[in-house]
C-alpha angles and dihedrals in degrees: 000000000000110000108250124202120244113252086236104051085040102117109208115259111259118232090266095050095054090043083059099045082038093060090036090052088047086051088046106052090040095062086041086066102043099046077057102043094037108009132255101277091040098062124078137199084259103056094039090047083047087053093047092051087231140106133284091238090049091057087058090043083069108024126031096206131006081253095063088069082060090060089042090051082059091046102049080048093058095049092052087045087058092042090055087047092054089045093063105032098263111130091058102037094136097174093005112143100276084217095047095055095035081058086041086054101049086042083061100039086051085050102053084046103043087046086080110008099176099050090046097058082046094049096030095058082042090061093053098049085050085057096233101145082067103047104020110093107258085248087177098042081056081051107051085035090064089049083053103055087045089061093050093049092050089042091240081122130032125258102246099067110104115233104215092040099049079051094064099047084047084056100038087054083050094051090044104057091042092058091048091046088047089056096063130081115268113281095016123108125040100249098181092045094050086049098047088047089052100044086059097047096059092038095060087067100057092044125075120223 
């Protein structure tokens, strides 16, 4: 997972600094827009910076190339995905029930999906064409791995499952459900309800009765 600062040790953003987020945010938003509205390869830096109300030159201060919103989109996913496992408790569930917070987990994942439908499917067949599934670091495998590990530590799982192989199934089942649920129309498909039955499916496989 992606290292996070401790609250404590966060200094406050100066007046420049915020300016800055505050441009990247307005760039951001505005290609967000756009990949929905028009599609990702439709849509080019000088509409987005149009959109934006800025300069050519201020979108690639902040972003090298119109993929790297893409990367920044994940990102902004995975950060959203920590902040819902702090929420609940998650992150540190030492002796929690291994079904329940891998149910916990897919319950999350449905939620940051299901907050903006539409500009998930864009961004989301975006991120594929840009090949991402294959370079970017499998962030939610580390996670379910932990939760793993965790299982096996507590008993609730044997001890020959391995951790970061049962992850990536856990994240492969995610993936795969998410592709399946982007391929149909808005508003069709029950997205939560294909990844809890999933999860459990798999799960009753690691987990002894």
């Amino acid at each position: 997972m992606v290292e996070t600062v401790s609250p404590a040790t966060a200094q406050p953003l100066g007046r420049r600094e915020r300016n800055k987020m505050r441009v990247k945010n307005g760039i951001y938003e505005a290609a967000l827009e756009l990949f929905t509205q028009k599609g990702y390869d439709q849509t080019t830096v000088e509409e987005i910076t149009e959109r934006a109300d800025v300069a050519r030159g201020t979108f690639f201060n902040h972003f090298q190339r119109k993929e790297d919103i893409i990367g920044e989109w994940s990102e902004r996913r995975q950060a959203r995905l920590r902040e819902g496992l702090d929420s609940e408790g998650l992150e540190n569930s030492e002796g929690a029930d291994i079904r329940l917070t891998l149910s916990h987990c897919m319950s999350i994942l449905a939620r940051i999906t299901l907050a903006s439908p539409a500009q998930t499917k864009a961004l989301l067949t975006a991120w594929v064409r840009a090949g991402a599934p294959l370079e970017e670091e499998p962030h939610t495998a580390h996670m379910f791995s932990r939760f793993i590990e965790a299982g096996r530590e507590s008993g609730e799982i044997p001890q020959d499952v391995d951790p970061e192989l049962a992850g990536h199934l856990l994240r492969d089942v995610y993936l795969g459900a998410l592709f399946r649920w982007a391929r149909k129309p808005v508003g069709e498909g029950d997205l939560e309800a294909e990844l809890q039955a999933a999860c459990a499916t798999l799960t009753d496989g690691l987990i002894p009765r």
